[in-house]
TITI-560345 format. One record per residue (C-alpha): z, y, x; residue number from 0; residue in three letters. Coordinates in steps of 0.1 Angstrom, whole numbers, padded with zeros to 4 digits. Last residue first. Layout:
<pts>
Z/Y/X/NUM/ALA
...
</pts>
This chain:
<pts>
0083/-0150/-0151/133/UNK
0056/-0169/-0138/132/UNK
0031/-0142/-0138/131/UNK
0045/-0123/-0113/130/UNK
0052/-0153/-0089/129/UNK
0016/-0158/-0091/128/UNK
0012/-0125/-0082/127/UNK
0036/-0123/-0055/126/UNK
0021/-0154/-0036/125/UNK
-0015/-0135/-0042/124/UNK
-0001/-0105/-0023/123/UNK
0013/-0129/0006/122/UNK
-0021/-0144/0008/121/UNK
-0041/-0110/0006/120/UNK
-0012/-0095/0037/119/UNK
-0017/-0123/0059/118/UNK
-0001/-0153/0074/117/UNK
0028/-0157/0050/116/UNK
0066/-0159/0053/115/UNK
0089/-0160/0023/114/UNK
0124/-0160/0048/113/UNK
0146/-0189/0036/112/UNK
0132/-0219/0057/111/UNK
0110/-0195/0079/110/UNK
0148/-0190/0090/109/UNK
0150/-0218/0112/108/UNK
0164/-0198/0146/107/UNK
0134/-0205/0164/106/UNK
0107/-0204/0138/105/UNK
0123/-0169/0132/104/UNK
0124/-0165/0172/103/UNK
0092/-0175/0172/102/UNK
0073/-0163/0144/101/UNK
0086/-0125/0150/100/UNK
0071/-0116/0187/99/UNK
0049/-0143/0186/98/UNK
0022/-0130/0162/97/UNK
0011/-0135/0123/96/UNK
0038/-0123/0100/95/UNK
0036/-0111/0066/94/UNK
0065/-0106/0049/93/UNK
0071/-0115/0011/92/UNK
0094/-0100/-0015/91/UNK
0096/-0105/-0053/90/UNK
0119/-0081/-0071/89/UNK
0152/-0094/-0093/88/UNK
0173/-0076/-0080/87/UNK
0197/-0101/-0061/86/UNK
0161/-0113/-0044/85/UNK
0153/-0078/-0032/84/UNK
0186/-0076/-0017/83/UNK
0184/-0111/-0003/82/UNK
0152/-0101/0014/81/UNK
0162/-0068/0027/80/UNK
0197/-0087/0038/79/UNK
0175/-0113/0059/78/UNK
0148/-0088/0071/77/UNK
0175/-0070/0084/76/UNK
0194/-0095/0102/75/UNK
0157/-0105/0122/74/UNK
0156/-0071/0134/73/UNK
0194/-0073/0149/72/UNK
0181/-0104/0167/71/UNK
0154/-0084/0180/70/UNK
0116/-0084/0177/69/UNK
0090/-0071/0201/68/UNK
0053/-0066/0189/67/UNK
0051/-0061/0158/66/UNK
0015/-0053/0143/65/UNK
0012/-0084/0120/64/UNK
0051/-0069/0102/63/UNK
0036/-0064/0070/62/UNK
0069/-0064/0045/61/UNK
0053/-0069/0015/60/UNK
0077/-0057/-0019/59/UNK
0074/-0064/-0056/58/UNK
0072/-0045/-0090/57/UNK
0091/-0018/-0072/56/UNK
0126/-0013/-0080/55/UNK
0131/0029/-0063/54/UNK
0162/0017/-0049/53/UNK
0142/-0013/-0031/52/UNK
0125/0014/-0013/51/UNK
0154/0034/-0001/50/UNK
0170/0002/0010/49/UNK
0134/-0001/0031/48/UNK
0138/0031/0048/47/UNK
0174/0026/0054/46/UNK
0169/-0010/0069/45/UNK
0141/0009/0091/44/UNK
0167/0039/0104/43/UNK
0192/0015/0110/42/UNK
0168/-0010/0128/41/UNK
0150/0012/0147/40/UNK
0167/0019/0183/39/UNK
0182/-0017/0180/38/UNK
0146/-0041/0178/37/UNK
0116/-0037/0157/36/UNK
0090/-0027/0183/35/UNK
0052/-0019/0173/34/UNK
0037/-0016/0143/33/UNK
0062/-0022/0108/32/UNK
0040/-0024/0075/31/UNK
0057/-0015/0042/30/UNK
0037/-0025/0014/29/UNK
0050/-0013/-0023/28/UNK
0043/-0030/-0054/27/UNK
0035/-0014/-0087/26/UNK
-0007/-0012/-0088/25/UNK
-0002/0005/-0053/24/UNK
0025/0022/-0029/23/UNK
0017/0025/0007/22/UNK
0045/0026/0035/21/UNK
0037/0030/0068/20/UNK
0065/0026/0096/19/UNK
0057/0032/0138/18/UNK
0069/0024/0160/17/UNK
0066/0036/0201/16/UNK
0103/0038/0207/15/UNK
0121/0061/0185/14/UNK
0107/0063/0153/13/UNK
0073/0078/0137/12/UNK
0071/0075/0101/11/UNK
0038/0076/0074/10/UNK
0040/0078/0043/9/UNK
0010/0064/0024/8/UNK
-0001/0069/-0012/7/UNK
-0025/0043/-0028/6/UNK
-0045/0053/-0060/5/UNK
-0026/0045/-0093/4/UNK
-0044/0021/-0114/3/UNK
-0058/0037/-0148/2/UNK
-0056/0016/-0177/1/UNK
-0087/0011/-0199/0/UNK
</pts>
């Protein structure tokens, strides 16, 4: 019987009341963003996650349920994270459940490229199947 790695979390404090966990587990990594995502974090949070698509994970969650403001300059990282992961080859989701991100992404029409799910489970199980596909 294989052994599944226990989760380990890094926790980050940025400017401006956010604040970045990542957990890594079974192969994929889940970075959840808490707070505001807009121009005094993006650099440092489009670092972070290059730095974790560096490492090739199995797949990547973006969790971004706890945001609570989201900028235009937010919503262009999640676009090149997401095509970044894609030109790998790793799976990416984000979760998003409240105002602050649905509705300018709604907005704006990127829920048509942006792999958007209501919850961390259902986004996990997306990556799965996706998983087994290959």
């Amino acid at each position: 019987m294989l052994a599944t790695p226990s989760p380990v979390e890094v926790a980050h404090v940025l400017p401006v009341r956010t604040r970045v966990t990542v957990t890594h587990a079974a192969g994929h990594t889940a970075v959840a963003v808490t707070g505001d995502f807009d121009l005094a974090v993006t650099a440092s949070l489009h670092d972070q996650l290059e730095a974790e698509l560096r490492r090739t994970p199995e797949a990547l969650v973006l969790d971004l349920a706890g945001v609570t403001f989201c900028s235009a300059g937010a919503l262009a990282v999640l676009l090149e994270v997401v095509t970044t992961a894609h030109a790998r080859g790793i799976p990416c989701a984000i979760v998003a459940t409240g105002r602050a991100v649905l509705r300018p992404v709604r907005v704006l029409q990127l829920d048509r490229v942006l792999p958007l799910h209501r919850d961390r489970a259902k986004a996990e199980d997306w990556l799965s199947l996706l998983r087994r596909l290959r």
